[in-house]
Phi, psi and omega in degrees: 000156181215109198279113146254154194238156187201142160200184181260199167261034164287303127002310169305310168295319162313301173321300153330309159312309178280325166314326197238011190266302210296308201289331187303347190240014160073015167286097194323133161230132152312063197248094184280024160105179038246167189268356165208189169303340220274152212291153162191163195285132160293319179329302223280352174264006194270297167346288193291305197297318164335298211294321205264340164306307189297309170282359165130335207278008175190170197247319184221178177248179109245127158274118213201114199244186150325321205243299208080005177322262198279347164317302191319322206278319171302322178275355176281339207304327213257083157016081207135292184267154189228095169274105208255131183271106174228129184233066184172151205281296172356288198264340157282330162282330161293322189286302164280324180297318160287312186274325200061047161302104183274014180206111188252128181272139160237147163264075171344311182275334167246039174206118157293176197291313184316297220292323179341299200321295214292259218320322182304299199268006175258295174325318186283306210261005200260085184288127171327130168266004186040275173016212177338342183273321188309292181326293209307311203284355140322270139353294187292320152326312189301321193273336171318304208246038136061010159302151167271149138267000000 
């Protein structure tokens, strides 16, 4: 498996964390920045981590804005991703398990590290269960690329 990860510098430090939590567990990670504190636009890691799903270069994301608000909102923008904001283990496991969610947002300034780890290592480790769900997440694709339903 292979992760990538992006976050701003709101981010940066959780993103370090989750990276050396991740590799400590023999995870390939993808890490597309940003490399310090100094301010940068969250869209554009929101972006990069979508992207790198899409083409192959990675299996699932993490994202990590101040909030995780607005990163969640740049990477659902990008086809495809379905990027779930979660600051609690429950709903990172529902986001895959129900949504097939392939990208999980964190709020670098309101979620510690601990709890960060545990919401991180669920998400990842959380398979789709599909049947009924498949059908939904389905849907949600429809509306992406503007089908009626």
């Amino acid at each position: 498996m292979k992760i990538a990860l992006g976050a701003d510098h709101g981010g940066f430090e959780l993103k370090n964390e989750i990276r050396v939590h991740l590799e400590g567990q023999g995870i390939e990670i993808l890490d597309l920045g940003t490399n310090s504190k100094e301010s940068v636009d969250y869209p554009r890691f929101g972006y990069k981590v979508g992207k790198a799903i899409l083409n192959g270069e990675a299996d699932l994301g993490v994202v990590i804005c101040g909030t995780g608000l607005g990163i969640s909102m740049a990477a659902n923008k990008v086809p495809g991703i379905r990027a779930a904001l979660c600051s609690e283990t429950y709903s990172a496991r529902m986001s895959r398990e129900h949504n097939n969610a392939n990208v999980l947002a964190l709020g670098g300034r309101v979620t510690g590290v601990g709890l960060a780890l545990d919401i991180v290592d669920i998400f990842i480790k959380t398979p789709f269960a599909g049947g009924r769900h498949a059908r939904r997440v389905d849907l949600l694709t429809s509306i992406e690329t503007g089908e009626e339903f």
